[in-house]
C-alpha positions as CSV (number, residue, x, y, z in Angstrom):
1,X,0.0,0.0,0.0
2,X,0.9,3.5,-0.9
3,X,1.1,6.3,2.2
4,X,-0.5,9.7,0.7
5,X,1.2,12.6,2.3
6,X,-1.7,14.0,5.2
7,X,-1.2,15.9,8.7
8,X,-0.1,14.1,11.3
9,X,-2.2,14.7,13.6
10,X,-5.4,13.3,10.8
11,X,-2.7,10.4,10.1
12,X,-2.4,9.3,13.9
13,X,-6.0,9.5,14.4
14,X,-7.0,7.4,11.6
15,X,-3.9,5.0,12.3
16,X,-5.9,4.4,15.7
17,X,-9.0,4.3,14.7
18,X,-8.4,1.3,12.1
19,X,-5.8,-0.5,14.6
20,X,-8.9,-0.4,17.0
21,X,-11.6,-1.1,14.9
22,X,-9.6,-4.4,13.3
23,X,-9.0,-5.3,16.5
24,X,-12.5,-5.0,18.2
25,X,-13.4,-6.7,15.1
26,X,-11.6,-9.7,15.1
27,X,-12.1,-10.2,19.2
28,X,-15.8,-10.0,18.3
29,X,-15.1,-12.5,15.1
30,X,-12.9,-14.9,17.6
31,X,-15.6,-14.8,20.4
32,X,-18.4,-15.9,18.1
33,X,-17.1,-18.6,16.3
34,X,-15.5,-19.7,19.0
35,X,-18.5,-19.8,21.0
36,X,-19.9,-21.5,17.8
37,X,-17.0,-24.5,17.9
38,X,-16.9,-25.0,21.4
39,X,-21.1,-25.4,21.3
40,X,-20.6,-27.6,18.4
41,X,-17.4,-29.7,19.6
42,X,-19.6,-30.1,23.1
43,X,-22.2,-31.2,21.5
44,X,-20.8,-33.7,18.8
45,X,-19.0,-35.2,21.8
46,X,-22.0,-35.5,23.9
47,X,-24.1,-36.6,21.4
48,X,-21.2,-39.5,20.7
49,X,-21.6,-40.4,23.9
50,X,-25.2,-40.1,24.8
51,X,-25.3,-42.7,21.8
52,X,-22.7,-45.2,23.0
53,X,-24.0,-45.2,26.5
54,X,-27.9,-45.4,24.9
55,X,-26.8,-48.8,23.1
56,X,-25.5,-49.8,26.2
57,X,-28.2,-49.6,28.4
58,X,-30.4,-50.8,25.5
59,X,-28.6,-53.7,25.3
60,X,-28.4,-54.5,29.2
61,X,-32.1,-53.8,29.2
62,X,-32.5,-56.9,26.3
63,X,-31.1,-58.7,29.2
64,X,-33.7,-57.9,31.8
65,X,-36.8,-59.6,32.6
66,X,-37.5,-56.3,34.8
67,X,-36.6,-53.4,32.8
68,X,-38.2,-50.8,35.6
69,X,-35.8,-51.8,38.4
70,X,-33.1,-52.1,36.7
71,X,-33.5,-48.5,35.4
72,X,-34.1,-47.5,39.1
73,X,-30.9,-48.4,40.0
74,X,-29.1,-46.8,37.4
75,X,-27.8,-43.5,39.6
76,X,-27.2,-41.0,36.6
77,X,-28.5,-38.2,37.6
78,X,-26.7,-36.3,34.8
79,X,-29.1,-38.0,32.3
80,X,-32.5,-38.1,31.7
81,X,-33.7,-42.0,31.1
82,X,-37.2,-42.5,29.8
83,X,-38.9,-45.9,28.9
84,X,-41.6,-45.8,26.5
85,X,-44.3,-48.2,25.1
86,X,-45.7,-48.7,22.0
87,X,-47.9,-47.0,22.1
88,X,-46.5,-44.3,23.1
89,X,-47.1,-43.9,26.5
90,X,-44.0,-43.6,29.4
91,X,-43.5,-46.8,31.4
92,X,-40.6,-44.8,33.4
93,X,-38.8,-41.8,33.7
94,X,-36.0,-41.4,36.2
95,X,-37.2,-37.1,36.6
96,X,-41.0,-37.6,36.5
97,X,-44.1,-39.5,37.5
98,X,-45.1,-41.4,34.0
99,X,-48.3,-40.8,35.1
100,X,-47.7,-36.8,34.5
101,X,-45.9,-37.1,31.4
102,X,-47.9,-36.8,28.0
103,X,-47.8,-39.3,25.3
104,X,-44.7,-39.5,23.7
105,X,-45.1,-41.0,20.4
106,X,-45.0,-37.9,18.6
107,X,-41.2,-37.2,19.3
108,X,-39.2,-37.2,16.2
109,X,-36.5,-39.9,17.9
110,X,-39.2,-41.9,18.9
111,X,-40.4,-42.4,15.8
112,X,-37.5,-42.4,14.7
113,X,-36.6,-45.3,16.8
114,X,-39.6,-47.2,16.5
115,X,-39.0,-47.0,12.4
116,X,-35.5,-47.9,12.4
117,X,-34.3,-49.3,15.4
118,X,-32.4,-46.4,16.8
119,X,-32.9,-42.2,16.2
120,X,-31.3,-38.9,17.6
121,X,-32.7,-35.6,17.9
122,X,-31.6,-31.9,18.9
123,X,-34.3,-29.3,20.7
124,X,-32.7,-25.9,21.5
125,X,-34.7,-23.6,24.4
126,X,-35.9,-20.1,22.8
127,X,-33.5,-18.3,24.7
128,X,-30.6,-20.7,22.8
129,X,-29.3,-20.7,26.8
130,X,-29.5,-24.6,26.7
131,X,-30.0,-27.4,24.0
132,X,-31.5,-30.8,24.8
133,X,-29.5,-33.3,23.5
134,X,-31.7,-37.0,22.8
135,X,-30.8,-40.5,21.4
136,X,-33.5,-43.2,21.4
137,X,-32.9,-46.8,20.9
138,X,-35.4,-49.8,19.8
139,X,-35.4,-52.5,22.7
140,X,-35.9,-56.3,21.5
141,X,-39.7,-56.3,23.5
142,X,-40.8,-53.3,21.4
143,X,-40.4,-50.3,23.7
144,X,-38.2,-47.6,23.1
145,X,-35.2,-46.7,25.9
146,X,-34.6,-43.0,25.3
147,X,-31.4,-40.8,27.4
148,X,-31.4,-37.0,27.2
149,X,-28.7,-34.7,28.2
150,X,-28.6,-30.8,28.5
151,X,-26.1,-29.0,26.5
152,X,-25.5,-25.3,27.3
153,X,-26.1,-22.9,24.0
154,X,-24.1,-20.4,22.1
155,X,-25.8,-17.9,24.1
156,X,-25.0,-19.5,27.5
157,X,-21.0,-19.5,26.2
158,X,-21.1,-15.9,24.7
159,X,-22.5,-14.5,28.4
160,X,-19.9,-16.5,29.6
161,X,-17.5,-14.5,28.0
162,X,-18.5,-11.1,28.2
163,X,-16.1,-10.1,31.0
164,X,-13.1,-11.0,29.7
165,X,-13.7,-9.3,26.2
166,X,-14.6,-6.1,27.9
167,X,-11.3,-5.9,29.6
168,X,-9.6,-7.4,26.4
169,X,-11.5,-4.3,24.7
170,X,-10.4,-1.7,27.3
171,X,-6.6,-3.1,27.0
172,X,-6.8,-2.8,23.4
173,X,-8.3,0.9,22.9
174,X,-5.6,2.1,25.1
175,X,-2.8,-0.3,23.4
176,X,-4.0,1.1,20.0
177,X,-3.8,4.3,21.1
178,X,-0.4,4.9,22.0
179,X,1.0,2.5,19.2
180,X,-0.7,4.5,16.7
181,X,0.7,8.4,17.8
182,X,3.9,7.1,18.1
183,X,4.0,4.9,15.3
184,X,2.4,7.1,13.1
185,X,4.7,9.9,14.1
186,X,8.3,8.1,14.1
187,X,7.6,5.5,11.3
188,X,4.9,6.5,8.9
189,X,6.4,10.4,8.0
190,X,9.2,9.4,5.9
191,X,7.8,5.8,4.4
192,X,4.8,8.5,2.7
193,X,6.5,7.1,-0.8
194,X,7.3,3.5,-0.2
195,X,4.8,0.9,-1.9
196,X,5.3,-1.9,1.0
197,X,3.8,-4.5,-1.0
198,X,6.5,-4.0,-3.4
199,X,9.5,-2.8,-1.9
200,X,11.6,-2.7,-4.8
201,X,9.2,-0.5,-6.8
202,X,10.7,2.5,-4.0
203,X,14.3,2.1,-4.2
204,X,14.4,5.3,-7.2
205,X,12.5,7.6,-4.4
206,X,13.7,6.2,-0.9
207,X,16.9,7.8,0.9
208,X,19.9,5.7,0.2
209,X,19.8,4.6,4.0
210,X,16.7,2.8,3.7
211,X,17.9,0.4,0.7
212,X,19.2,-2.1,3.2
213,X,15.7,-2.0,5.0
214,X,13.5,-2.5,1.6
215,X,16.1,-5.5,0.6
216,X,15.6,-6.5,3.8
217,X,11.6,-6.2,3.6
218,X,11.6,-8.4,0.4
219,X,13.4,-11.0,1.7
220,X,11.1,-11.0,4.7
221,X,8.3,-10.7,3.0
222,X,9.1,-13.7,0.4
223,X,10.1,-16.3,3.6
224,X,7.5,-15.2,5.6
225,X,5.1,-16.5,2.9
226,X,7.0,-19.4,2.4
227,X,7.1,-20.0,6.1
228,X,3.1,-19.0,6.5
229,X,2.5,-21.8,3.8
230,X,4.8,-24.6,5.8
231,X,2.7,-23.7,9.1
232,X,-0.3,-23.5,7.4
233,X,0.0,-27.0,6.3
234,X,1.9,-28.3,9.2
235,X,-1.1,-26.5,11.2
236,X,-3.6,-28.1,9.1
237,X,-1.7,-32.0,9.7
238,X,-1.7,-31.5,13.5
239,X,-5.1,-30.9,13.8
240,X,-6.2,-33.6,11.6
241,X,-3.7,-36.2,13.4
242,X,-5.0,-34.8,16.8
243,X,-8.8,-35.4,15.7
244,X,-8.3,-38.9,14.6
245,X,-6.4,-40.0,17.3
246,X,-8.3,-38.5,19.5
247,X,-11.1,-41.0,18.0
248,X,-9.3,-43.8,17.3
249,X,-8.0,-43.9,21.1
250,X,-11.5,-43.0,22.2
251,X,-13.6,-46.0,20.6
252,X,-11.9,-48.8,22.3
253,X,-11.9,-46.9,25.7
254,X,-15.3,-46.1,25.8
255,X,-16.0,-49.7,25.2
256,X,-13.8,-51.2,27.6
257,X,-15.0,-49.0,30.1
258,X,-18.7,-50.1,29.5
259,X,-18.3,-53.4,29.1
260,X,-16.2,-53.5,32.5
261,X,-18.6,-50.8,34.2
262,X,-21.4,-53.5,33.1
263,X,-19.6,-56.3,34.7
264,X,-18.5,-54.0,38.1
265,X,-22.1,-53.3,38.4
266,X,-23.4,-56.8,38.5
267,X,-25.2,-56.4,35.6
268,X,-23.7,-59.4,33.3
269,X,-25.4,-62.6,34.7
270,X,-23.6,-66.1,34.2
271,X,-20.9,-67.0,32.9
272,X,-21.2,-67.4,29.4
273,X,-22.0,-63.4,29.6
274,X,-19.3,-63.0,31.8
275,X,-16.5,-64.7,29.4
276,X,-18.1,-63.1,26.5
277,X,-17.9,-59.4,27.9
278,X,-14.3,-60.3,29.4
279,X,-13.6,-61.3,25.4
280,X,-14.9,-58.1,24.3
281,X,-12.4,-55.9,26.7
282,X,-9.4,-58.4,25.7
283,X,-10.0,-57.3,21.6
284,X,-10.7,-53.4,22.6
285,X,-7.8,-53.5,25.0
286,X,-5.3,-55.5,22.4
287,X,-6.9,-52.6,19.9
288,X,-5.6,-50.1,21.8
289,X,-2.3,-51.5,22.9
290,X,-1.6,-51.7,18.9
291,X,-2.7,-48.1,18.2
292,X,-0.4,-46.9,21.0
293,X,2.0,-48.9,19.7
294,X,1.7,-47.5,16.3
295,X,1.6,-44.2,17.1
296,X,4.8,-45.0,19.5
297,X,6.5,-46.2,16.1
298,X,5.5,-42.9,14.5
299,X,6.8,-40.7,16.8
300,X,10.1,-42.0,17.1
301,X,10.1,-42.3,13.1
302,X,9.4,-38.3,13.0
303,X,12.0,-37.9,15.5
304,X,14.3,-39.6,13.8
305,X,13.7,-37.7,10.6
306,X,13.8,-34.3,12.4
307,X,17.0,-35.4,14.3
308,X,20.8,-33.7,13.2
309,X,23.4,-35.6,12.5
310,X,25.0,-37.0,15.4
311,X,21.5,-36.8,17.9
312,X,20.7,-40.0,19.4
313,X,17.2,-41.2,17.9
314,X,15.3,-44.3,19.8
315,X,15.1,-46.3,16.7
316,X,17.4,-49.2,16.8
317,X,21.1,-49.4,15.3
318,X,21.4,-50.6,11.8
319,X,22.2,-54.4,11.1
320,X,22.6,-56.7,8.2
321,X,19.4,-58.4,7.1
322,X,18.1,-61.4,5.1
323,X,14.9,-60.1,3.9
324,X,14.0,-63.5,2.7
325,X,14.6,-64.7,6.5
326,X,12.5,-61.3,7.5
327,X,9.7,-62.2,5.0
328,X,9.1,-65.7,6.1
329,X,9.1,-64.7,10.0
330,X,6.3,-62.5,9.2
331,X,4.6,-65.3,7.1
332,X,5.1,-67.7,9.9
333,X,3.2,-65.1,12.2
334,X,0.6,-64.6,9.7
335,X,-0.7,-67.8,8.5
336,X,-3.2,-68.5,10.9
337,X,-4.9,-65.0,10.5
338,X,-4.5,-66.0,6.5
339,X,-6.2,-69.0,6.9
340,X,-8.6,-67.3,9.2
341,X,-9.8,-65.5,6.1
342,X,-9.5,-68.2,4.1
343,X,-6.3,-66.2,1.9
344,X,-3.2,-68.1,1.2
345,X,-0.3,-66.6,2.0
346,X,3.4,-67.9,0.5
347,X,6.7,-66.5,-0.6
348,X,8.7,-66.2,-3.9
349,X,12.2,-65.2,-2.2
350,X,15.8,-64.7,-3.7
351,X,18.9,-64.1,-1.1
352,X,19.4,-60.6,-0.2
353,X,21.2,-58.9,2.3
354,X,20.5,-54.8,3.6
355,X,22.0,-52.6,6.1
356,X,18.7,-51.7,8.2
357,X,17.1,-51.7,11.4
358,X,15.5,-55.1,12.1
359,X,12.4,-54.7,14.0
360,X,11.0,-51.4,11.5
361,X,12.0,-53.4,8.4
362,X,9.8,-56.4,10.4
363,X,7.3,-53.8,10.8
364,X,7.1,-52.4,7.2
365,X,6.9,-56.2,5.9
366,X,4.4,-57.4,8.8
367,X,1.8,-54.4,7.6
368,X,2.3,-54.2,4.1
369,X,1.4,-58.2,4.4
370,X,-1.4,-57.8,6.7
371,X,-3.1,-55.2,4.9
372,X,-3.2,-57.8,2.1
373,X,-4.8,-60.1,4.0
374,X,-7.1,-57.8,5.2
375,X,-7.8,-56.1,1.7
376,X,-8.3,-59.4,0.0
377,X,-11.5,-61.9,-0.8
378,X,-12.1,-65.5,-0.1
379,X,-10.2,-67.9,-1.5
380,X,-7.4,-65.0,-2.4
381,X,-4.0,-64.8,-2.3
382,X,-0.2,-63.3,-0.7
383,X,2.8,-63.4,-2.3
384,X,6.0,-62.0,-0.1
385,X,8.5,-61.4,-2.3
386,X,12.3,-60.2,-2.1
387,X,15.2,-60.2,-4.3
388,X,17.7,-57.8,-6.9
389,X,16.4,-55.6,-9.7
390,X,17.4,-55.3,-12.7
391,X,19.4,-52.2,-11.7
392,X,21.1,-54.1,-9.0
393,X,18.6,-52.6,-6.1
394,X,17.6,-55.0,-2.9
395,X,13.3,-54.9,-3.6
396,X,10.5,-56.6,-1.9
397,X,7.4,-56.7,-2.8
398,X,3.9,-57.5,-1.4
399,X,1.3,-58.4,-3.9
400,X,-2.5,-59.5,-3.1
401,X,-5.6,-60.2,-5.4
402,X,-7.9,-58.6,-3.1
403,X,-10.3,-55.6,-3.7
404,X,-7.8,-53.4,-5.4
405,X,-7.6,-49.3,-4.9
406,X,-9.3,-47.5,-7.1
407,X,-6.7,-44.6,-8.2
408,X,-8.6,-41.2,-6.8
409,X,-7.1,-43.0,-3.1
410,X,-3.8,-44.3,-4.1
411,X,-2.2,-41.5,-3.7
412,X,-3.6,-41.0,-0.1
413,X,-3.4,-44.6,1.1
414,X,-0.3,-43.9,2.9
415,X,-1.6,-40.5,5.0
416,X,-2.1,-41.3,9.1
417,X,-5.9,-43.3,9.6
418,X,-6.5,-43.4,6.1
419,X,-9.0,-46.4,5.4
420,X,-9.6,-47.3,1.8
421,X,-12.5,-49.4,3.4
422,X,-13.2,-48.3,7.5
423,X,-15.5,-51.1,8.0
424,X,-13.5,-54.0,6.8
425,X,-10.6,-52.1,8.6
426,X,-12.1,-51.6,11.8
427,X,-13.7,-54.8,11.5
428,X,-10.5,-57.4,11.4
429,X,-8.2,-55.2,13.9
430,X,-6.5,-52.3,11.3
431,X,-5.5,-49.0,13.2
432,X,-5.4,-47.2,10.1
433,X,-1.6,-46.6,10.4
434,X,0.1,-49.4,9.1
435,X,1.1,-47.8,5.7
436,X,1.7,-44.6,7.1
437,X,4.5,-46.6,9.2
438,X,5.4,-48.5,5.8
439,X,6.3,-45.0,4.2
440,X,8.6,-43.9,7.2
441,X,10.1,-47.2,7.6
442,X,11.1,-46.9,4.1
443,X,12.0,-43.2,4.2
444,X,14.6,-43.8,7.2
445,X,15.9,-46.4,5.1
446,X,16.2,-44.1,2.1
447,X,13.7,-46.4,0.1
448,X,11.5,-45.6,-2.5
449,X,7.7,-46.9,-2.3
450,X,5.6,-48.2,-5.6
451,X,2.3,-49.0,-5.6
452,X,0.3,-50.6,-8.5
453,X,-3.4,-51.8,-7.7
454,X,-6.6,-52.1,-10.3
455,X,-9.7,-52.6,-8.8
456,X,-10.8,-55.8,-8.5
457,X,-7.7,-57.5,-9.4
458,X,-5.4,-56.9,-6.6
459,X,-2.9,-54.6,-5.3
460,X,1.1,-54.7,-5.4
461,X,3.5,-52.5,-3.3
462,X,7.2,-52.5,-3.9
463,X,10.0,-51.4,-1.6
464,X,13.0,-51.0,-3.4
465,X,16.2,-49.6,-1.2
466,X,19.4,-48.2,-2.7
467,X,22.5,-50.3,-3.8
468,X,23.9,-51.2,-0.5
469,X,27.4,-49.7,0.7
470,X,29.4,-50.2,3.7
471,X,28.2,-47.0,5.7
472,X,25.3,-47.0,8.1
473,X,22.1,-44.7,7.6
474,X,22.1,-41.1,9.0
């Protein structure tokens, strides 16, 4: 922008006005969205959980031949529990007398419910000061098992926050105030000419001595927008990486902590229950101990690529391998899930020795194979394979004849929780970052990563490391 030559005293003033209205501005901008989010993120995690702990209860109440007592001793007096009947009319509610209540047929879960076997709705108060938060759930005997929560609203938040912004308002005006007189007065006066935008555009009408500063601008200027980008899109990966493992670690956890708060409460009755809830915690548990482990294997894989030469990283010192040896250890470990899903595995090996870290070259081989498996159909195969190139490059290769990736996602198969199928994923064990830790591995081992899949015909990935030398890897 271009400074036109006015008073100074004009120039300060508007200099303070605009620093103070921007500011107010974006405080009042901040404030309501953030209000906004922090309803919405309450309420999409309530809402999550007023589900699981509706199917829950639903399901312990399958179990009941006395639905009513058991509700009475549910002590949640954070939720509202309501039984309803077919037709409509409350069998129990843990706030008020059925008998009080009107009929509640008409209320869009319920019908939900009764249509579909489960439904949600959302009622906000006319003041927006609280929402009412409802999940309703089918029960095997034809009534309906419905749990409310309260949810406080955007207005609720915003009141919330009107003493701090006041004094954050006060602190600005003054702030502004003084920035912009003396600012104006020592900065502005002699930059009148200089396009800042474009700091080389000045140069023929800027005092010799401020050269330096305008090169200096322009450099700025050009890395801070280079830099702006990198954060942007570091930014942008963080809070994507924080959101899914924030879900991925919370799934298994609520479940385990149902399940067991089902069992502490006497509420599982004999034993075949009992081994069968007990079976449920083991998977969630071993579920979870993977994804920490996974996420474990990440870290120290980003450490290690963010680490100068010479810093200690906790990966494991480099050795020679036999990837034909490494390839049938991880067949040997996976035949019985293979046969399990009714895929046979083998291995079409040649000798071949690299200078690597065991356990993440066991890693990258025991994913890449297991995704095959999990990928594949019925009566499909796995072929482990390892050997030279052409070139004279140490490969391996997994190929599969499973469902194949269709190529919109094969260039994101590799990204942290990236499913090409969630439900099959979730659904046989897969964390979602087992080819995430394939592209590391390979990375750290300064290999390069091919994938070739058709849909419906399979899917091959190929490692292929650099010609080995007699030096170990940074």
């Amino acid at each position: 922008m271009v400074f036109a030559p006015q008073g100074k005293h004009t120039l300060s003033h508007r200099v303070f006005v605009t620093i103070f209205v921007c500011a107010m501005a974006v405080i009042v901008a901040f404030t309501v969205l953030g209000a906004f989010f922090v309803q919405n993120t309450l309420a999409d995690a309530t809402s999550a959980n007023l589900a699981q702990e509706t199917e829950l209860i639903a399901a312990a109440l399958d179990e009941q031949q006395e639905p009513i007592p058991f509700l009475r001793s549910l002590d949640r007096e954070d939720l509202r529990i309501t039984l309803i009947n077919k037709d409509g009319s409350v069998a129990y509610d843990n706030e008020a007398s059925p008998s009080t209540l009107p009929n509640h047929g008409d209320r869009p879960e319920v019908i939900e419910a009764f249509e579909s076997g489960s439904g949600s709705a959302e009622r906000a108060s006319s003041t927006l000061d609280e929402i009412m938060l409802y999940r309703a759930v089918a029960l095997d005997n034809g009534q309906v098992v419905r749990l409310a929560q309260a949810q406080p609203g955007v207005a609720a938040i915003l009141l919330s926050m009107v003493a701090p912004m006041l004094l954050i308002a006060a602190a600005g005006a003054v702030l502004s105030f003084f920035m912009a007189r003396r600012e104006s007065r020592a900065i502005i006066a002699p930059l009148q000419e200089v396009d800042l935008d474009h700091p080389r555009r000045s140069y023929e009408h800027a005092y010799a001595e401020m050269v330096p500063m305008l090169e200096r601008i322009e450099s700025q200027r050009q890395e801070l927008k280079r830099q702006m980008a990198v954060l942007a899109d570091n930014d942008r990966m963080r809070r994507e990486f924080t959101a899914n493992i924030t879900h991925e670690l919370k799934t298994p956890l609520t479940a385990i902590s149902g399940y067991a708060e089902l069992i502490a409460n006497g509420m599982v009755e004999g034993e075949g229950d009992l081994r069968n809830f007990g079976g449920r915690i083991y998977r969630e548990a071993g579920r979870l101990a993977a994804l920490v482990n996974d996420i474990l294997t990440l870290s120290n894989l980003d450490e290690a690529e963010r680490a100068t030469e010479g810093e200690a990283v906790p990966i494991g010192s480099t050795e020679p391998i036999e990837l034909s040896r490494a390839i049938y250890a991880v067949e040997q470990r996976l035949e019985q899930v293979a046969r399990q899903a009714n895929v046979t595995i083998s291995h079409e090996t040649k000798p071949v020795v690299i200078e690597g870290v065991s356990r993440l070259i066991d890693e990258l081989i025991y994913n890449l194979a297991s995704n095959a498996i999990r990928y594949n159909r019925p009566g499909g195969t796995v072929t482990l394979q390892c050997g030279t190139n052409d070139e004279g490059h140490p490969f391996l290769a997994v190929a599969d004849t499973g469902i194949g990736i269709a190529p919109e996602e094969q260039g994101k198969v590799f990204e942290r929780f990236y499913r090409v199928d969630k439900s099959r994923s979730k659904a046989r064990g897969g964390t979602g970052l087992g080819l995430a830790i394939v592209k590391h591995a390979a990375l750290y081992h300064h290999a390069t990563l091919d994938l070739s899949s058709e849909l419906g015909v399979g899917t091959t990935i190929t490692v292929t490391f650099p010609i080995q030398q007699d030096e170990p890897f940074a």
